[in-house]
mmJSON file of the N, C-alpha and C atoms, coordinates in Angstrom:
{"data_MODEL":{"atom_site":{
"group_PDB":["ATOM","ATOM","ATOM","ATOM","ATOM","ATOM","ATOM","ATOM","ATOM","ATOM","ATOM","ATOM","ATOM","ATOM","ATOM","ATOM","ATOM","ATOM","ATOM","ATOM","ATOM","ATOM","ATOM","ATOM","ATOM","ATOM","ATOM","ATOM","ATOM","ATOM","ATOM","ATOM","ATOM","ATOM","ATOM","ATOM","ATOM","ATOM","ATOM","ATOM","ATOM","ATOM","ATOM","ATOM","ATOM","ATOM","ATOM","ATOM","ATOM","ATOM","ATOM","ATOM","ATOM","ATOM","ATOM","ATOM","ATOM","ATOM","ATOM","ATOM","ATOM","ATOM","ATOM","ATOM","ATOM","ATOM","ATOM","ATOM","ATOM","ATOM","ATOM","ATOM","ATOM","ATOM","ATOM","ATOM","ATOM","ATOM","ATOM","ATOM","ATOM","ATOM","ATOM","ATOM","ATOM","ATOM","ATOM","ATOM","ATOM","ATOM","ATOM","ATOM","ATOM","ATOM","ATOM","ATOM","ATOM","ATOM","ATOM","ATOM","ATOM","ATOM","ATOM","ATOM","ATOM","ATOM","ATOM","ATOM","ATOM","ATOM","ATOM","ATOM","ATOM","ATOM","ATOM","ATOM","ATOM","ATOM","ATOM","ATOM","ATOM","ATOM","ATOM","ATOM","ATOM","ATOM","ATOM","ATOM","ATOM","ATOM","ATOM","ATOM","ATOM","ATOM","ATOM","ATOM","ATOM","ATOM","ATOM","ATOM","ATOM","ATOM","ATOM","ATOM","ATOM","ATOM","ATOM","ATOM","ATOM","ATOM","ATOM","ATOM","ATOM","ATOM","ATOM","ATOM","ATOM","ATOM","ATOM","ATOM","ATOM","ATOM","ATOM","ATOM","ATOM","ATOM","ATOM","ATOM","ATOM","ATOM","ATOM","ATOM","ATOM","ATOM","ATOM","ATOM","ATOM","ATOM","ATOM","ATOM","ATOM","ATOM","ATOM","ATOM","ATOM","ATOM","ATOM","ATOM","ATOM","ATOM","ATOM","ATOM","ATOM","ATOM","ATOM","ATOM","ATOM","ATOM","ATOM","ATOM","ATOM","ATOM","ATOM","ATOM","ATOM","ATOM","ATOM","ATOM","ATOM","ATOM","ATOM","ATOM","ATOM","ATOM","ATOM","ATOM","ATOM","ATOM","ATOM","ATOM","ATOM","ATOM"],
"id":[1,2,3,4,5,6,7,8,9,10,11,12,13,14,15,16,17,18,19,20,21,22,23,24,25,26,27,28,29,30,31,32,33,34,35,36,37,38,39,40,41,42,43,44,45,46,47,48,49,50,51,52,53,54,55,56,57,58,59,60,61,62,63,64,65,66,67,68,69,70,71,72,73,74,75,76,77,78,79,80,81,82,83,84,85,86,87,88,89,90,91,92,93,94,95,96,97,98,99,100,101,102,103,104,105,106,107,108,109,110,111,112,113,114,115,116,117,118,119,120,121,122,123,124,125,126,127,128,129,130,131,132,133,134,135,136,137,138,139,140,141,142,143,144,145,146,147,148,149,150,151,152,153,154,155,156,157,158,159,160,161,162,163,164,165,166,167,168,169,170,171,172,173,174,175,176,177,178,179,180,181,182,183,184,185,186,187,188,189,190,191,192,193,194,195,196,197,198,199,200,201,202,203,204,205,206,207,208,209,210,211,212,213,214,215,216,217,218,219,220,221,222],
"type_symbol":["N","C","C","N","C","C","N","C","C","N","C","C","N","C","C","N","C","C","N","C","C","N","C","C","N","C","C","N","C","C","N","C","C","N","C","C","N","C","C","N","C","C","N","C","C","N","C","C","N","C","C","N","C","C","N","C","C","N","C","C","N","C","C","N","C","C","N","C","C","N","C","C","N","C","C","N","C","C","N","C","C","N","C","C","N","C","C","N","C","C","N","C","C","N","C","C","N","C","C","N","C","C","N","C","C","N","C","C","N","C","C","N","C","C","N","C","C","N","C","C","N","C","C","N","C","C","N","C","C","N","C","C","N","C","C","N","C","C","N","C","C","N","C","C","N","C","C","N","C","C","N","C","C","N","C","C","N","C","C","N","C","C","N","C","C","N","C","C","N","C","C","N","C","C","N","C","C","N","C","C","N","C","C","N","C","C","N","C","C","N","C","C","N","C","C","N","C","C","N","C","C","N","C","C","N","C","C","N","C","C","N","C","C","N","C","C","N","C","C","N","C","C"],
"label_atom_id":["N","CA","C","N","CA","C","N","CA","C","N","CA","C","N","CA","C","N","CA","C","N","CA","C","N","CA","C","N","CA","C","N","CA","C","N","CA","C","N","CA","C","N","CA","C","N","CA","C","N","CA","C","N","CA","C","N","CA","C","N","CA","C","N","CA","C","N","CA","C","N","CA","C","N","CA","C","N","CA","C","N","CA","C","N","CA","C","N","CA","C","N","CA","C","N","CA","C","N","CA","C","N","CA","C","N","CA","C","N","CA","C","N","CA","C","N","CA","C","N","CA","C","N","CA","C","N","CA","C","N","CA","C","N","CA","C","N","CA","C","N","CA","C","N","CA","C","N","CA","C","N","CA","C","N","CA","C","N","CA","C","N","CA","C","N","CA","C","N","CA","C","N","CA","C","N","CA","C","N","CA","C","N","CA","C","N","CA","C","N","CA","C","N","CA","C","N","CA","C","N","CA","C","N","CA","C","N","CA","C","N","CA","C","N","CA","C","N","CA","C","N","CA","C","N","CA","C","N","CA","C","N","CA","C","N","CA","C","N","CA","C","N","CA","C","N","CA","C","N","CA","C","N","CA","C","N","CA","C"],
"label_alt_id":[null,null,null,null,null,null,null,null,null,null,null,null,null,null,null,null,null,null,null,null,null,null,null,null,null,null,null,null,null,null,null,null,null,null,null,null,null,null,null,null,null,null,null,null,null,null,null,null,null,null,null,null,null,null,null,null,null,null,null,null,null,null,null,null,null,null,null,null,null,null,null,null,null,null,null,null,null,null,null,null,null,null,null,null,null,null,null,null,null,null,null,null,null,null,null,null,null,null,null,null,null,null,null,null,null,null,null,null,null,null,null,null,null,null,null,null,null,null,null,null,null,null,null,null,null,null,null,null,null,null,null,null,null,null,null,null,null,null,null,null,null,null,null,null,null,null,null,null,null,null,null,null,null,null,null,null,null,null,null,null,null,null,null,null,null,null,null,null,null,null,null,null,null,null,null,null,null,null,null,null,null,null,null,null,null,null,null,null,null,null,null,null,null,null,null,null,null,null,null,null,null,null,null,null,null,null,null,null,null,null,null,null,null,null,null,null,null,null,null,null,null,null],
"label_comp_id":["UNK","UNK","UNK","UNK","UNK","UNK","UNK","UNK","UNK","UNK","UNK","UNK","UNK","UNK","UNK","UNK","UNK","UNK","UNK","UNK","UNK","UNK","UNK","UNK","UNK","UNK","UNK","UNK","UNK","UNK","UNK","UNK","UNK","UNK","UNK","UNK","UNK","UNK","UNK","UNK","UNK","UNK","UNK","UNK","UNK","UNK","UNK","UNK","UNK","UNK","UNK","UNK","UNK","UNK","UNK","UNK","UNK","UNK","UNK","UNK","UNK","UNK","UNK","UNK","UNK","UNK","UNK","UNK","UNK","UNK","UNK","UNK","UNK","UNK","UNK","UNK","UNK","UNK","UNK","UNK","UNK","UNK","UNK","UNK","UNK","UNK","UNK","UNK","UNK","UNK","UNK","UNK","UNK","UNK","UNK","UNK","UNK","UNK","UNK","UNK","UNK","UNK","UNK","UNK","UNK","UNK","UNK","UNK","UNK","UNK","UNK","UNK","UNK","UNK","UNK","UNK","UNK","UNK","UNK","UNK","UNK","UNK","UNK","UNK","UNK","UNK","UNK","UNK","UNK","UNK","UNK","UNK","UNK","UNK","UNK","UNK","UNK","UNK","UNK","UNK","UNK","UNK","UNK","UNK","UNK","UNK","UNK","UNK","UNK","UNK","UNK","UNK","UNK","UNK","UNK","UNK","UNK","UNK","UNK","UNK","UNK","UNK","UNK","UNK","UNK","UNK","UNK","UNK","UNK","UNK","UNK","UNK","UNK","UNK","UNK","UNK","UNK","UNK","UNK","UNK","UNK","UNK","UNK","UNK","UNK","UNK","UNK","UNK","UNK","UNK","UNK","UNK","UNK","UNK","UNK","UNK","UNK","UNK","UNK","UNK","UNK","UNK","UNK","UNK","UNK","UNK","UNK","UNK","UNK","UNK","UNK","UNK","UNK","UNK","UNK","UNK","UNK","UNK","UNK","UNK","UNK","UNK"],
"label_asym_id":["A","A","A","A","A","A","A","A","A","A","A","A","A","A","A","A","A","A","A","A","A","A","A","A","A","A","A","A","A","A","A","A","A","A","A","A","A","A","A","A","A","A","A","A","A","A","A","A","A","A","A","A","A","A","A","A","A","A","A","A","A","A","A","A","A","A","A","A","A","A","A","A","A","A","A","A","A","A","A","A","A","A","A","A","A","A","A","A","A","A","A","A","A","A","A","A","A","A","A","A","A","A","A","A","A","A","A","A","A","A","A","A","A","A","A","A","A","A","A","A","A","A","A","A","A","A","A","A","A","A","A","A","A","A","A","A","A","A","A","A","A","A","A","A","A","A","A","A","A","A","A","A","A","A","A","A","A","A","A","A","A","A","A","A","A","A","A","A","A","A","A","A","A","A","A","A","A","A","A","A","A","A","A","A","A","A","A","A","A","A","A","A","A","A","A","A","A","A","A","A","A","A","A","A","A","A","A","A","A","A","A","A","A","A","A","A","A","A","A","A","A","A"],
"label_entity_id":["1","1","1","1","1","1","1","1","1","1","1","1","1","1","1","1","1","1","1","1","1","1","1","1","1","1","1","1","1","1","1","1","1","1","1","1","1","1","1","1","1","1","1","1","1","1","1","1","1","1","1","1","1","1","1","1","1","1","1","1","1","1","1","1","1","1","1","1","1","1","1","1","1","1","1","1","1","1","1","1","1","1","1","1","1","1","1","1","1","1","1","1","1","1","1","1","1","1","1","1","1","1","1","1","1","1","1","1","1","1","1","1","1","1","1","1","1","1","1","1","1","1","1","1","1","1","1","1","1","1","1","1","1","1","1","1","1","1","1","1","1","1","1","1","1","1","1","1","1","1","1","1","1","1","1","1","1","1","1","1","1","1","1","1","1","1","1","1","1","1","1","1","1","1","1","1","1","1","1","1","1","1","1","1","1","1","1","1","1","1","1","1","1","1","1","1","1","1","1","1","1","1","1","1","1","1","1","1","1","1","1","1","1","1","1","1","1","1","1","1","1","1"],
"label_seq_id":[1,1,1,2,2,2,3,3,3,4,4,4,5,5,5,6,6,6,7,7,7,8,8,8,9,9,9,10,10,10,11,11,11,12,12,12,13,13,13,14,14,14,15,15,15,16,16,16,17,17,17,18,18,18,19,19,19,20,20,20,21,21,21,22,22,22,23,23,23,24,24,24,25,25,25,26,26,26,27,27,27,28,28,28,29,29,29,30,30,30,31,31,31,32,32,32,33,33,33,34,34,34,35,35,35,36,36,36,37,37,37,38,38,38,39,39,39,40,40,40,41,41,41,42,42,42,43,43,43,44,44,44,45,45,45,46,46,46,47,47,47,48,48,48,49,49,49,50,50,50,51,51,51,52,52,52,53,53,53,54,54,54,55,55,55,56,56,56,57,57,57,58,58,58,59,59,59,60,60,60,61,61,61,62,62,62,63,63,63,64,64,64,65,65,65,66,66,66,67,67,67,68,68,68,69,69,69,70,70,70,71,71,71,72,72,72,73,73,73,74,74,74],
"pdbx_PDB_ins_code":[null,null,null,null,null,null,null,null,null,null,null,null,null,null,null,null,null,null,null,null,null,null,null,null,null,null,null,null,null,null,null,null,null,null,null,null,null,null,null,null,null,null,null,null,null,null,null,null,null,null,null,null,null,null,null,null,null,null,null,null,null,null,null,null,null,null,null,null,null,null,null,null,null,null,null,null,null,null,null,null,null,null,null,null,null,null,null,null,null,null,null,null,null,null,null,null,null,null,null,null,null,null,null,null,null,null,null,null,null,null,null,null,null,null,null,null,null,null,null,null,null,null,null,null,null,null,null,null,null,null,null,null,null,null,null,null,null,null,null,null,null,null,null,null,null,null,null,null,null,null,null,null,null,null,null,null,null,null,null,null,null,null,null,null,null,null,null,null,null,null,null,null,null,null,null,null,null,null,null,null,null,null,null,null,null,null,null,null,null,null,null,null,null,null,null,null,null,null,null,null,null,null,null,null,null,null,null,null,null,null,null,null,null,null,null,null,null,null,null,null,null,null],
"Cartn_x":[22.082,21.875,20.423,19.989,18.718,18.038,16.722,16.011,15.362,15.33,14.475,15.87,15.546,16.747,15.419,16.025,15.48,16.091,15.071,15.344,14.837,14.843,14.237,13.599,12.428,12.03,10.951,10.388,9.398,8.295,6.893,5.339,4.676,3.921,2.729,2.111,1.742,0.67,-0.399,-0.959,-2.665,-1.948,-0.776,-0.242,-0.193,0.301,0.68,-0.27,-1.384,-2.56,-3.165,-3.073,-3.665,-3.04,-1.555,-0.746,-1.118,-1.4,-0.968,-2.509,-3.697,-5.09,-5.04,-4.657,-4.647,-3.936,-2.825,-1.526,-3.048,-3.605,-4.281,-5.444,-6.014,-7.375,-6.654,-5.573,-5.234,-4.477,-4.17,-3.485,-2.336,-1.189,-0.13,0.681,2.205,2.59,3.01,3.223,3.436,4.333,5.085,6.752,5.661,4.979,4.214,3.275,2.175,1.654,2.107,3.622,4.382,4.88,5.628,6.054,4.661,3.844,2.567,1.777,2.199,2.142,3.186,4.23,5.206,5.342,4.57,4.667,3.95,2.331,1.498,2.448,2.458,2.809,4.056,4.746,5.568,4.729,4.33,2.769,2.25,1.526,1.262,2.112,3.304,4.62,5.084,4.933,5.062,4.097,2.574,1.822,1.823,1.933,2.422,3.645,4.303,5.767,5.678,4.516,3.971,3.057,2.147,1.39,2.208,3.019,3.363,4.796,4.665,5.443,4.643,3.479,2.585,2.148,2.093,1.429,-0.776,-0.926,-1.716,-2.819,-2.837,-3.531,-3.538,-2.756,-2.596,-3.242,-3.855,-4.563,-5.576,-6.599,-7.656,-8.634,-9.989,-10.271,-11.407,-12.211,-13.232,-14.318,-15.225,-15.518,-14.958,-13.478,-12.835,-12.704,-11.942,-11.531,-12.783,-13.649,-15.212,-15.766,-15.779,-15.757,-14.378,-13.221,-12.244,-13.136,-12.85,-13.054,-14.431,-15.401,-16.709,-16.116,-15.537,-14.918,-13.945,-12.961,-12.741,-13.462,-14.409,-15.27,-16.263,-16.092,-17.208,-16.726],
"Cartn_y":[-14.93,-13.492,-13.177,-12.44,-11.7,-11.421,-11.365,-11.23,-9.551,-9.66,-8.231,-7.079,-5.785,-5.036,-3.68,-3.928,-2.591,-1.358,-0.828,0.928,1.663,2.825,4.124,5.133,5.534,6.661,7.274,8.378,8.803,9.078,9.114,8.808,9.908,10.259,11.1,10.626,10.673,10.34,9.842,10.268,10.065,8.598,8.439,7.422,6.375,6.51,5.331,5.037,5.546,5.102,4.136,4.751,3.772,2.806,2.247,1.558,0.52,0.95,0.044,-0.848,-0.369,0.139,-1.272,-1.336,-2.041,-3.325,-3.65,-4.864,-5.412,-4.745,-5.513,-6.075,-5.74,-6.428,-6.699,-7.185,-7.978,-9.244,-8.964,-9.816,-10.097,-8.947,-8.922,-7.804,-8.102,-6.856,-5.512,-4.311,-3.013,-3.119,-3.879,-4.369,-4.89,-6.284,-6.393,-5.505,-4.961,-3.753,-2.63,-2.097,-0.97,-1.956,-2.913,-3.831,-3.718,-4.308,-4.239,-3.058,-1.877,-0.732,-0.19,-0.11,-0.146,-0.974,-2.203,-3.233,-2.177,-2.044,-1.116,0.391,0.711,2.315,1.524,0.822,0.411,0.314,-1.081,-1.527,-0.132,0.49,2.197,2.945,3.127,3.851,2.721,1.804,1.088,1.373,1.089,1.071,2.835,3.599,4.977,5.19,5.23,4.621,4.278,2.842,2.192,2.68,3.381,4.437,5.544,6.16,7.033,6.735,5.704,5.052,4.425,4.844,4.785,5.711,5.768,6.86,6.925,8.224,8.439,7.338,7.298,5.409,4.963,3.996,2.934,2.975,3.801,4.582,3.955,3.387,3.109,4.217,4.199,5.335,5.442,5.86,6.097,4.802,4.484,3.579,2.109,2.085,0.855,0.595,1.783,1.733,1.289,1.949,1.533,-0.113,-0.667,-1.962,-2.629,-2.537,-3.617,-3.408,-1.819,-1.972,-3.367,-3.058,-3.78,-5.051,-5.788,-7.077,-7.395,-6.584,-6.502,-6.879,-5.99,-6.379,-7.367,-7.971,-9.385,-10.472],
"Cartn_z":[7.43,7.377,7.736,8.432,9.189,7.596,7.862,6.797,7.461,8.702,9.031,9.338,9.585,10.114,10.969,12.13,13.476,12.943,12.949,12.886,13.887,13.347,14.92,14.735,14.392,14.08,14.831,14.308,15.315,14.417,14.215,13.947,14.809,14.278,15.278,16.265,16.909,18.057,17.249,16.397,16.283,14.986,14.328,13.418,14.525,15.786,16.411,17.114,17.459,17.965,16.997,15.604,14.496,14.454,14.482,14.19,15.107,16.386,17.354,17.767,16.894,17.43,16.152,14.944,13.798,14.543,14.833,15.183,16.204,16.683,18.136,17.526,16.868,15.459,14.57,14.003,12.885,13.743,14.947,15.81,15.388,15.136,14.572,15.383,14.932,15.923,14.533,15.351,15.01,13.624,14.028,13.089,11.74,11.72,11.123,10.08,10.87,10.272,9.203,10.351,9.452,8.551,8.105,7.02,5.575,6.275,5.007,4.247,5.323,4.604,4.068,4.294,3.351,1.848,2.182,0.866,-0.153,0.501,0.307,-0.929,-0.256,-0.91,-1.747,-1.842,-3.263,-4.345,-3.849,-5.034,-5.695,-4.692,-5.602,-6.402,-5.884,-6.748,-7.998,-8.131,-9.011,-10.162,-9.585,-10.368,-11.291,-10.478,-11.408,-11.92,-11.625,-12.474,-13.776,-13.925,-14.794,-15.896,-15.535,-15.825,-16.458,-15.703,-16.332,-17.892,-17.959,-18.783,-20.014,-20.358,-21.293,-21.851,-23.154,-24.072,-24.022,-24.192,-23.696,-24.423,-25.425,-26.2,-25.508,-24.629,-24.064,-23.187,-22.21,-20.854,-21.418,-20.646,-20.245,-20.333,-21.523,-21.211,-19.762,-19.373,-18.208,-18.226,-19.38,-19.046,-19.176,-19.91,-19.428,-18.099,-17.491,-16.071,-15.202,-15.267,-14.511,-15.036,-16.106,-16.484,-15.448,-15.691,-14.39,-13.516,-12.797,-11.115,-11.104,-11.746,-11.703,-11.37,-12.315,-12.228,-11.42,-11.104,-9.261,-8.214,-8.335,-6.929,-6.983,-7.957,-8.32,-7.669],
"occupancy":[1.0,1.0,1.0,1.0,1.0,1.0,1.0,1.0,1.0,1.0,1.0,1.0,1.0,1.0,1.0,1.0,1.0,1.0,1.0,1.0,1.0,1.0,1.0,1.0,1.0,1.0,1.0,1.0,1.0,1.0,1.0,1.0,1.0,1.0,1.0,1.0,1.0,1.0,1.0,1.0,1.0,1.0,1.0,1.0,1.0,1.0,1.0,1.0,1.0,1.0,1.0,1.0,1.0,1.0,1.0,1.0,1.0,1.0,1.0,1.0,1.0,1.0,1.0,1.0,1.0,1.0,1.0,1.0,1.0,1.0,1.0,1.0,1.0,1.0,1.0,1.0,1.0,1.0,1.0,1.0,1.0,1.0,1.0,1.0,1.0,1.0,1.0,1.0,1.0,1.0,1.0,1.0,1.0,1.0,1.0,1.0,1.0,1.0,1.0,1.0,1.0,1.0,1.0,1.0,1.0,1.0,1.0,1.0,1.0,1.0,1.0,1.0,1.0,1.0,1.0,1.0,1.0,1.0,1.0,1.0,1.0,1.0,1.0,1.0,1.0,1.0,1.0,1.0,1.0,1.0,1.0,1.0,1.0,1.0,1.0,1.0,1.0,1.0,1.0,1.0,1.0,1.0,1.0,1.0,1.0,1.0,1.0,1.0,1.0,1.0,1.0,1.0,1.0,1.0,1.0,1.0,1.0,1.0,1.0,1.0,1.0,1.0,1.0,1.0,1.0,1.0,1.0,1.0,1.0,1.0,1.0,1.0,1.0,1.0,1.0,1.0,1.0,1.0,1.0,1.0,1.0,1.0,1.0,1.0,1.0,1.0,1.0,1.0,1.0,1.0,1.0,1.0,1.0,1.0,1.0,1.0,1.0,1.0,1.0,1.0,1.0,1.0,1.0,1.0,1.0,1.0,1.0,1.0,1.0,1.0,1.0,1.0,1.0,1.0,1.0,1.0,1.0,1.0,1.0,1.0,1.0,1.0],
"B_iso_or_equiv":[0.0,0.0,0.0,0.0,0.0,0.0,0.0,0.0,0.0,0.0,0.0,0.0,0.0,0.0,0.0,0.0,0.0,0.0,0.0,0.0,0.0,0.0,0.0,0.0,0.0,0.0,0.0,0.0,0.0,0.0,0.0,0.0,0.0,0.0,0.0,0.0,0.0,0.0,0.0,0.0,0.0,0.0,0.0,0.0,0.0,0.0,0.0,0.0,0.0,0.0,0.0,0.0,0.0,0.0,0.0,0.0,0.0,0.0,0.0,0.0,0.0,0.0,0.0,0.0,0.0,0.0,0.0,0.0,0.0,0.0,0.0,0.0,0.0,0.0,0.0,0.0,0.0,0.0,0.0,0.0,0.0,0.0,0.0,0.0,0.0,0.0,0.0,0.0,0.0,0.0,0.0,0.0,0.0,0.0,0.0,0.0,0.0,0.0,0.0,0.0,0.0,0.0,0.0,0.0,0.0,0.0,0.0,0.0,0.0,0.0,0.0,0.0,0.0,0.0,0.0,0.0,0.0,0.0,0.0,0.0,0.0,0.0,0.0,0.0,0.0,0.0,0.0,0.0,0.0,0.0,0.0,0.0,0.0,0.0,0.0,0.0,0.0,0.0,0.0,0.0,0.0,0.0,0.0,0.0,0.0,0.0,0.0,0.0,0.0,0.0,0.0,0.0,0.0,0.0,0.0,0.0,0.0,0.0,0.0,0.0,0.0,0.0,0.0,0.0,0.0,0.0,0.0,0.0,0.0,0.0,0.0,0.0,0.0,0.0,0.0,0.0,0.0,0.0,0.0,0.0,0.0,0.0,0.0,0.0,0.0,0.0,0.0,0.0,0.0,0.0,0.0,0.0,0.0,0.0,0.0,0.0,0.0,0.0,0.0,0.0,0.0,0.0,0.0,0.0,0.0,0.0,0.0,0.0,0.0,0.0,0.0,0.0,0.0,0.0,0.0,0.0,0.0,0.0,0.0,0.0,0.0,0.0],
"pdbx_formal_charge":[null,null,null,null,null,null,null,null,null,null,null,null,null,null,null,null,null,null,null,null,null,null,null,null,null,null,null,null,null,null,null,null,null,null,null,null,null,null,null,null,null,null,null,null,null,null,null,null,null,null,null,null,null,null,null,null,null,null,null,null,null,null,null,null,null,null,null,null,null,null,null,null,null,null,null,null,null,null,null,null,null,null,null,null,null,null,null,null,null,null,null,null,null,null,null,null,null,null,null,null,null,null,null,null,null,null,null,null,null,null,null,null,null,null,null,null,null,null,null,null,null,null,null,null,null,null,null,null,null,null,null,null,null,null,null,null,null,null,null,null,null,null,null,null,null,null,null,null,null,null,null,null,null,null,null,null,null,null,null,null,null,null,null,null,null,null,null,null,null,null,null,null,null,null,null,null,null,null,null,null,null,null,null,null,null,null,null,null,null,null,null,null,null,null,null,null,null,null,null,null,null,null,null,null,null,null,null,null,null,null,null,null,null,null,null,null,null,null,null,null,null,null],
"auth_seq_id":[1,1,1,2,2,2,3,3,3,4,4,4,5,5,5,6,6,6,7,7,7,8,8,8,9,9,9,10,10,10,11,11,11,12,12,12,13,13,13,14,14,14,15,15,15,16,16,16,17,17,17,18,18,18,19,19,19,20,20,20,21,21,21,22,22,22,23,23,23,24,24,24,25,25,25,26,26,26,27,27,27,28,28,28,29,29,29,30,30,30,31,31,31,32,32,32,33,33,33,34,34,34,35,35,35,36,36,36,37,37,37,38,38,38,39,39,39,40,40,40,41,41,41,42,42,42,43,43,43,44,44,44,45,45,45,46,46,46,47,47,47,48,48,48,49,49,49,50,50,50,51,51,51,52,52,52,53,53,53,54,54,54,55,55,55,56,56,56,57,57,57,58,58,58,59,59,59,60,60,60,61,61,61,62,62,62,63,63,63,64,64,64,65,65,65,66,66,66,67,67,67,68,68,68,69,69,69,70,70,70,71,71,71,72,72,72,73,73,73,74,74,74],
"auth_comp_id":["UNK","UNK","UNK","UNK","UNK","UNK","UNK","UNK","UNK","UNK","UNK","UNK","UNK","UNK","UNK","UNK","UNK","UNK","UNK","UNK","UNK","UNK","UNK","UNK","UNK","UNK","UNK","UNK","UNK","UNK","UNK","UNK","UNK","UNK","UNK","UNK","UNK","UNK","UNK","UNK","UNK","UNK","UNK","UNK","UNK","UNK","UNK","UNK","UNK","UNK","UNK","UNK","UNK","UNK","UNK","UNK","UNK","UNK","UNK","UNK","UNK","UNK","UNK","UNK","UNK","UNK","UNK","UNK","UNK","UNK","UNK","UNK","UNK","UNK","UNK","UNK","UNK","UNK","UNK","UNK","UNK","UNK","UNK","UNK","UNK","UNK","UNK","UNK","UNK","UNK","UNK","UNK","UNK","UNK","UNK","UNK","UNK","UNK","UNK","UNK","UNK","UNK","UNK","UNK","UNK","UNK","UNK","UNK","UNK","UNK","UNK","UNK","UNK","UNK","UNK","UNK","UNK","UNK","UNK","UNK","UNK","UNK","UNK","UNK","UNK","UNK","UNK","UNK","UNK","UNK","UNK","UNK","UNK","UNK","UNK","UNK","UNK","UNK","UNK","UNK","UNK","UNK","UNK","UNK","UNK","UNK","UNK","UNK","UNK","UNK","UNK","UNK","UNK","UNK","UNK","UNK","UNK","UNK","UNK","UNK","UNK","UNK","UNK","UNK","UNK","UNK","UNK","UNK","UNK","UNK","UNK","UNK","UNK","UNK","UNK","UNK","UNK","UNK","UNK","UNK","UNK","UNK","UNK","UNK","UNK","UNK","UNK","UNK","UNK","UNK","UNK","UNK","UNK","UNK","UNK","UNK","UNK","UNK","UNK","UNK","UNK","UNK","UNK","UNK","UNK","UNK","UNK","UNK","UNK","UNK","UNK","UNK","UNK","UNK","UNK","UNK","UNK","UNK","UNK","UNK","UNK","UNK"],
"auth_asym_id":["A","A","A","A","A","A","A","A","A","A","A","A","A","A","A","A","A","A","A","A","A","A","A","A","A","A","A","A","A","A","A","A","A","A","A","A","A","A","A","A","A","A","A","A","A","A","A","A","A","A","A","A","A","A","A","A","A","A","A","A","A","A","A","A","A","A","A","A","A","A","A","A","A","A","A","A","A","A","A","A","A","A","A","A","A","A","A","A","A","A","A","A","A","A","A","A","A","A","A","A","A","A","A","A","A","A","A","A","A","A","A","A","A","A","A","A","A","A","A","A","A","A","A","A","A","A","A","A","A","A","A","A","A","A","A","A","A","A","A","A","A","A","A","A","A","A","A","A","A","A","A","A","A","A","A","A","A","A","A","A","A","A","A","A","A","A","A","A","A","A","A","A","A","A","A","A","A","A","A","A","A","A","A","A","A","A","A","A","A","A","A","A","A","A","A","A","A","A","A","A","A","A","A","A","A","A","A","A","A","A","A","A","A","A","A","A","A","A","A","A","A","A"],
"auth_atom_id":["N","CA","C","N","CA","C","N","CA","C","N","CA","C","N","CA","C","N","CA","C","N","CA","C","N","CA","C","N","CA","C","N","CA","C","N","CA","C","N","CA","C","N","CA","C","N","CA","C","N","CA","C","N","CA","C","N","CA","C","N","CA","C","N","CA","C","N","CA","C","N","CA","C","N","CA","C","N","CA","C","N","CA","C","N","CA","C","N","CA","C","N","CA","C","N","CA","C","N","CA","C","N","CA","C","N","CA","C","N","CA","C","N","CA","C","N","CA","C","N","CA","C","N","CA","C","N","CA","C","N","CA","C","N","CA","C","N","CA","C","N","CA","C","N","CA","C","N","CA","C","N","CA","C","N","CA","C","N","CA","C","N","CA","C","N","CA","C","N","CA","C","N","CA","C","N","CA","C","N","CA","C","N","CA","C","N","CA","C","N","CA","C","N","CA","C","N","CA","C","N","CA","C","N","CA","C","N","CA","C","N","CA","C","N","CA","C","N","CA","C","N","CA","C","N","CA","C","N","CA","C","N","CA","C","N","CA","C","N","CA","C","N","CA","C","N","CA","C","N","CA","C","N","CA","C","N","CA","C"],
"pdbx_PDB_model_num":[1,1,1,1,1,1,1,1,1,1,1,1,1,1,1,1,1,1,1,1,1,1,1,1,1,1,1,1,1,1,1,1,1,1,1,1,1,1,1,1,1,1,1,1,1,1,1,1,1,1,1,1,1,1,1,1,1,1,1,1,1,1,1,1,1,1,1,1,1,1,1,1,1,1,1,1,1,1,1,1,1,1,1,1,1,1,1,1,1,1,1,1,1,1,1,1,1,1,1,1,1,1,1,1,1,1,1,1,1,1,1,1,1,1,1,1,1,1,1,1,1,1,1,1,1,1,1,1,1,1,1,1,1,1,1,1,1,1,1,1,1,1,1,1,1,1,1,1,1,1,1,1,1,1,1,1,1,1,1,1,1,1,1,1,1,1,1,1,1,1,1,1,1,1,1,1,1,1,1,1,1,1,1,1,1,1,1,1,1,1,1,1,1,1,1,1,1,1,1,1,1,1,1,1,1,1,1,1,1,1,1,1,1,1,1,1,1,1,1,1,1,1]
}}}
């Protein structure tokens, strides 16, 4: 069984310039690209989903959140 499936849609002009402008500096094709942004925007809807499935306690207050990011980018 195929792991990928072709579809058909249509993108803006100034989206497929990016799209296609990205596949040629990541050295990947279009199919590629649109796949990882799609992974992309799940990961996000997840992560609020998640979020929003917590009581307001549980939230991170401002300088927790600013303490991760820090340790993120370390």
């Amino acid at each position: 069984m195929a792991s990928t499936q072709k579809l058909s849609g249509s993108i803006g002009i100034a989206e497929a310039k990016w799209v296609r402008a990205r596949a040629r500096r990541k050295k990947k094709s279009v199919s590629a690209i649109v796949t990882e942004a799609l992974a992309t925007v799940q990961r996000l809807e997840a992560r609020r989903e998640f979020l929003a499935r917590l009581e307001p306690d549980e939230l991170a207050t401002d300088a927790e959140a600013e303490a991760i990011r820090k340790q993120w980018r370390a």
